[in-house]
C-alpha positions, 0 to 999 in steps of 0.5 A, spaced: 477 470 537 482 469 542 483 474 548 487 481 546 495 479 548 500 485 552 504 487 546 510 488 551 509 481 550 512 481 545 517 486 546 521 482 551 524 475 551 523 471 556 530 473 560 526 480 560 531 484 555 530 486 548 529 481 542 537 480 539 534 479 532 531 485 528 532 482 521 526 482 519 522 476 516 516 474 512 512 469 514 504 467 512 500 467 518 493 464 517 487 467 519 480 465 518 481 461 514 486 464 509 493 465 510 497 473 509 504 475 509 506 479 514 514 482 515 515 482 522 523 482 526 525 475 526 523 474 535 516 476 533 515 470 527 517 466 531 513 468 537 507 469 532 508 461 528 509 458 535 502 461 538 496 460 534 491 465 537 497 470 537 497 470 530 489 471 528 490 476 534 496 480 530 492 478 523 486 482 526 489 487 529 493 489 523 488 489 518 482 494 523 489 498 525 489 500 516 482 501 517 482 506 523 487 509 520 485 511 513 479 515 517 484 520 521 490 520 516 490 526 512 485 531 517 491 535 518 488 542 516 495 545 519 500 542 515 501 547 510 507 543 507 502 538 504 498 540 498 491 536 495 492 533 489 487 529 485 481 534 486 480 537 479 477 533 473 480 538 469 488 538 466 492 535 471 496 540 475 504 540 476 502 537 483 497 532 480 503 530 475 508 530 481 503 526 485 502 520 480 509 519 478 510 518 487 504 514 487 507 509 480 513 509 484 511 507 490 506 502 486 512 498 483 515 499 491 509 494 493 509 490 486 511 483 489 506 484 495 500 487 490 502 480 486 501 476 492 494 471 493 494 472 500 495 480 502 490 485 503 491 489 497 486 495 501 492 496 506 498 497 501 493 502 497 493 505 505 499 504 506 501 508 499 496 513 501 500 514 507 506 515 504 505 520 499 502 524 505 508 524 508 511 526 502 507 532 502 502 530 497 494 529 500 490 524 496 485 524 502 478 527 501 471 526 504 467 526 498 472 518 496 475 514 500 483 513 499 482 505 497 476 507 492 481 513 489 487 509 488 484 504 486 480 508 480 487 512 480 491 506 478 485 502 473 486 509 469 493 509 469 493 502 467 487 502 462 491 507 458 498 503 458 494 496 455 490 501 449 497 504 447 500 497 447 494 494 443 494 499 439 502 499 437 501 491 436 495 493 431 499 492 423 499 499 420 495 502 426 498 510 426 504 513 431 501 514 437 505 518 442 505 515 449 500 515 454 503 519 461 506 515 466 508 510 460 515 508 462 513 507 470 507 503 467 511 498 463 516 498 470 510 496 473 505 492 468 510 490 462 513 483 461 
């Protein structure tokens, strides 16, 4: 791998003054072999497409930097307006049920990335965990990591989604109410 590049590189424009652009911009960059979406401003894109060895180094330092930061976020005991939610096996409770709505809609927010080949789902599940933390809700725990418990979360919702729509498809199959989540669910699973 390329040696480590001064991110105030990239923050600079050859002139030394500040990039004029902050449109950002999607752009696939290839790294080992496989190439990812990254959205960056339009100076660093082009930094980025036009230097090889900046791109795998970004690529890397992206992916390491979700990984280290699923580890220390949410260890915040202090923070007394964050409540930990998904914790029981039990009936959900009101929190639990407003935390699953933040975590749908945060979902459907990343449907177009979730729907690309090339992007690291972990990161965008990091990245919904992360957001719901600074929402004030926690799902954060030492027994499951983030990754496993959103992913575990999301099949469950999504398994109960494609058995009530099987089973409102089956001729003559009785009335079924809805499962939870039904309406976020068809916004992020339905045709």
């Amino acid at each position: 791998m390329a040696d480590s590049t001064n991110s105030k590189e990239m923050d600079k424009s050859e002139d030394g003054n500040a990039p004029p652009s902050t449109e950002l911009v999607t752009i696939t960059l290839n790294y080992k072999g496989k190439g990812y979406l990254v959205t960056v401003d339009m100076y660093t894109a082009t930094e980025l497409l036009d230097d090889k060895k900046l791109a795998e180094k970004y690529v890397e330092n992206a992916y390491y930097s979700f990984l280290e930061s699923e580890a220390n976020y949410g260890n915040n005991k202090n923070d007394k307006n964050v409540k930990k939610v998904w914790r029981s096996k039990g009936k959900p409770t009101e929190d639990d049920e407003r935390a699953t709505s933040l975590f749908l809609q945060l979902r459907h927010k990343y449907a177009k990335a979730f729907s690309e080949k090339n992007t690291f789902k972990h990161c965008l599940w990091i990245q919904i965990a992360k957001e719901m933390y600074d929402t004030g809700y926690n799902i954060f725990s030492h027994k499951e990591n983030v990754l496993t418990k959103c992913k575990k979360r999301f099949s469950k919702l999504a398994t109960s989604y494609v058995k009530y729509m099987e089973h409102v498809k089956t001729p003559g199959a009785e009335a079924r109410e809805p499962p939870p989540f039904f309406d976020q669910l068809q916004l992020i699973l339905g045709a």
